[in-house]
N, C-alpha and C positions, 0 to 999 in steps of 0.2 A: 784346407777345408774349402767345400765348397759352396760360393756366396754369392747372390742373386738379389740385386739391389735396383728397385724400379725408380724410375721418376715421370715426371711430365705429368702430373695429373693436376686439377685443378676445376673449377667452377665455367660451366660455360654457357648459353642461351642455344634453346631449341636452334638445329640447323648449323651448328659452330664445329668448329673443327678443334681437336687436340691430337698431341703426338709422341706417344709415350715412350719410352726409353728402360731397358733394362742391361745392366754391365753386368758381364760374370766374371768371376777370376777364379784362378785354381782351379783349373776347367780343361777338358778340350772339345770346348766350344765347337769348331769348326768339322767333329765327328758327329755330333749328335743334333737331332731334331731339337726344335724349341717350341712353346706354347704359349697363349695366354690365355687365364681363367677369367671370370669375374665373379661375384661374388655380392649378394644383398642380405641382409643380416634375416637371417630366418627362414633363408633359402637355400637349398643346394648348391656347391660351385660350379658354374657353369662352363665348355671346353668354349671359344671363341674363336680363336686360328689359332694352328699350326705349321710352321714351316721346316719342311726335310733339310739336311747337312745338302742336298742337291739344290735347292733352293723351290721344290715343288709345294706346293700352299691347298691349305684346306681349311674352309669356315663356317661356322653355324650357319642356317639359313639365316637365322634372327640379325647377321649382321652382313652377311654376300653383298656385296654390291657400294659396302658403304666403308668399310675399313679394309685395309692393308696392313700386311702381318712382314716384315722384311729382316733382314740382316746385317752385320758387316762383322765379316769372320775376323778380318784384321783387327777389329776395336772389340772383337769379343764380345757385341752388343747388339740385342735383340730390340726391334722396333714395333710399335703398332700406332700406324696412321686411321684415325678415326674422323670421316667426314660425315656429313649429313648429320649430325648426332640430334637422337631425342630423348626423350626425361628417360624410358624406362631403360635407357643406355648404363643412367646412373648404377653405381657401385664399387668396390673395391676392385680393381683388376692386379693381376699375380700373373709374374712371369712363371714359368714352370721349365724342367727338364726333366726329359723321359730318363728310367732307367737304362743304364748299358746295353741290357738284352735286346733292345730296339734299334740300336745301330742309328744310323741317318734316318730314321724311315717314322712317319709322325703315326705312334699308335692308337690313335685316336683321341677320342675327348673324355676317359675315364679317367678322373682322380686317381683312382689308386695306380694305375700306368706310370704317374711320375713322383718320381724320387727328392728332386729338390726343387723349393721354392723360395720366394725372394718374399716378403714383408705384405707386398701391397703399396698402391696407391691409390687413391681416392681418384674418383670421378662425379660429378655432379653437371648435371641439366635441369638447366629450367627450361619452364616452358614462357 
């Protein structure tokens, strides 16, 4: 079965940096695109980056320029480096994996596109 378990999140000050981590197993990982969502309780899940099995990257505007979305096929483990962060950064983020039908290739930032998710972790900023 396959299992999508995040970590790295945590409480941080306007302008601070976190770096989140997600392990898949029962997986082949190293075929398929990966995602991250995030998520504010009352709102829609939002797509954030995506990274292709080629390792080609794609990101909301709301965060261009400030996070990095990365890999490492050998540890089977999806990353997202978040710098510059501010308050409305805050919320639950969720690593995601596209269905099969998508091959390496990141199908964009609709919910219903991916197949399995991991838990969540929490994020929070102050200001």
């Amino acid at each position: 079965q396959v299992q999508l378990a995040e970590s790295g999140g945590g409480s941080v000050q306007t302008g601070g940096t976190l770096t989140l981590s997600c392990a898949a197993s029962a997986y082949n990982f190293e075929l398929y695109s990966m995602a991250w969502f995030r998520q504010i309780p009352g709102k829609e899940r939002e797509g954030v980056a995506c990274i292709a099995s080629a390792g080609d990257t794609r990101y909301s505007e709301s965060v261009k320029g400030r996070f990095t979305i990365s890999r490492d096929n050998a540890k089977n483990t999806l990353y997202l480096q978040m710098n510059s962060l501010k308050p409305e950064d805050t919320a639950m983020y969720y690593c995601a994996a596209p269905y099969p039908i998508y091959g390496g290739s990141c199908p964009g930032f609709r919910r219903a596109d991916f197949l399995y998710w991991g838990q969540g972790t929490q994020v929070t900023v102050s200001s």
